[in-house]
N, C-alpha and C positions, 0 to 999 in steps of 0.2 A: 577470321571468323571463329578456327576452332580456339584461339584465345580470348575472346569474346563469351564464348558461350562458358568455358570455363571458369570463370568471373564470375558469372553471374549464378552460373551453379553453387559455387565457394561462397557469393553472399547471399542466398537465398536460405544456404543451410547453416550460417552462421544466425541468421535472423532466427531459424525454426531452435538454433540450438541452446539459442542464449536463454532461453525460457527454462532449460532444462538444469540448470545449475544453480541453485537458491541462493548460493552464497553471496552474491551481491547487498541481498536484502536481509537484515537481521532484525527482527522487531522480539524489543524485550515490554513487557509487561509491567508496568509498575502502581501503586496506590493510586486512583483516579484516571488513569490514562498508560498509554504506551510510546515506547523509541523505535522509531522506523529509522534507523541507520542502513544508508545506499554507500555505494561507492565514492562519490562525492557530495553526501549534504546528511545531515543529521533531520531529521523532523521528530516535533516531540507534542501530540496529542492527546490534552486532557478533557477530559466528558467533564463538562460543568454544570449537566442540564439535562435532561432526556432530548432537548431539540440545541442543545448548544454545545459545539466542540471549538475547543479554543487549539490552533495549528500556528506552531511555530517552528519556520526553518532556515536553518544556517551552513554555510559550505563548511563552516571551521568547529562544528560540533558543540558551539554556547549553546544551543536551543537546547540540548542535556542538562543544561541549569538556570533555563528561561522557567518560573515559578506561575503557578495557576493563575495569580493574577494581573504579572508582567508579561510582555508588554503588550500595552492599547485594550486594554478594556474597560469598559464603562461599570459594570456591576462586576461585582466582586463573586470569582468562581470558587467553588466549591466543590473540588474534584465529588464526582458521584458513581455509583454502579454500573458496570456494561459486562459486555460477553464478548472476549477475543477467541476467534476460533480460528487455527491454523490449517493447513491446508494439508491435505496425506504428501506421505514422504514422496509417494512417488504418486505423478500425476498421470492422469488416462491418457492414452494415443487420439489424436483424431481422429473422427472414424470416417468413412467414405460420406456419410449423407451430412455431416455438420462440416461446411466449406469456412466455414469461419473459425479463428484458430483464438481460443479462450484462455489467457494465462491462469496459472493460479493464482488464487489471493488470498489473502487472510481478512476475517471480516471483523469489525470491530463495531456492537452493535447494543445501540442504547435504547433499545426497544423502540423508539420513537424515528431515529438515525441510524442506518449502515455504514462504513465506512469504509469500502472495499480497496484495498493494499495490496498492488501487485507485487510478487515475490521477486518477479525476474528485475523491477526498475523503482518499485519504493514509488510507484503512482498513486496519488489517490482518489479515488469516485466515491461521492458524495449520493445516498440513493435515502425515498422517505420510505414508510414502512409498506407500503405498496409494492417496492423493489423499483420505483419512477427516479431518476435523476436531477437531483435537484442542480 
């Protein structure tokens, strides 16, 4: 039993602690979009559109030199303007009345489209300018 409960304490705090260490996730910024490199996959995100985000991902890091409008698109992107905002260095504690645990993210946001970038795993949510999930 008391090897059981310590288990489960060790993963419980490796779950709360992994959120704490950004380095998994490095997202660089470049002309029309940005590179969300995780620990294993490249994803390379270019704004073509205020409602159009072209996503491409690779475990072996091509999506790095997958071009705006390779591969599978029908109309021809045009990388366009957005707002990447990264998340503060260091994230808030949760607090006793918010039981749900919020990672940080980086937002990537083409007035029309958010595209919120977890730090801890390189996820990504899709949200319209309302903040609703597309």
């Amino acid at each position: 039993m008391k090897l059981k409960r310590i288990f489960v304490s060790a993963a419980m705090a490796g779950v709360f602690l992994s959120g704490v260490g950004w380095a998994q996730v490095r997202i660089t910024e470049e002309n029309g979009g940005v590179i969300v490199k995780t620990a294993t996959d490249t994803l390379r995100l270019t704004v073509c559109g205020p409602r159009s985000i072209h996503v491409v991902a690779s475990p072996d890091g091509s999506a790095a030199g997958a071009t705006a409008q390779q591969p599978w698109l029908v109309e021809k992107c045009s990388p366009q303007k957005f707002t990447l905002t990264m998340p503060a260095a260091e994230s808030k504690p949760r607090s006793a009345n918010n039981k749900r645990w919020n990672p940080a993210v980086a937002t990537l946001d083409t007035g029309a489209i958010q595209v919120k970038i977890t730090m801890a795993w390189g996820n990504l949510e899709f949200q319209d300018e309302q903040g609703h999930r597309l």
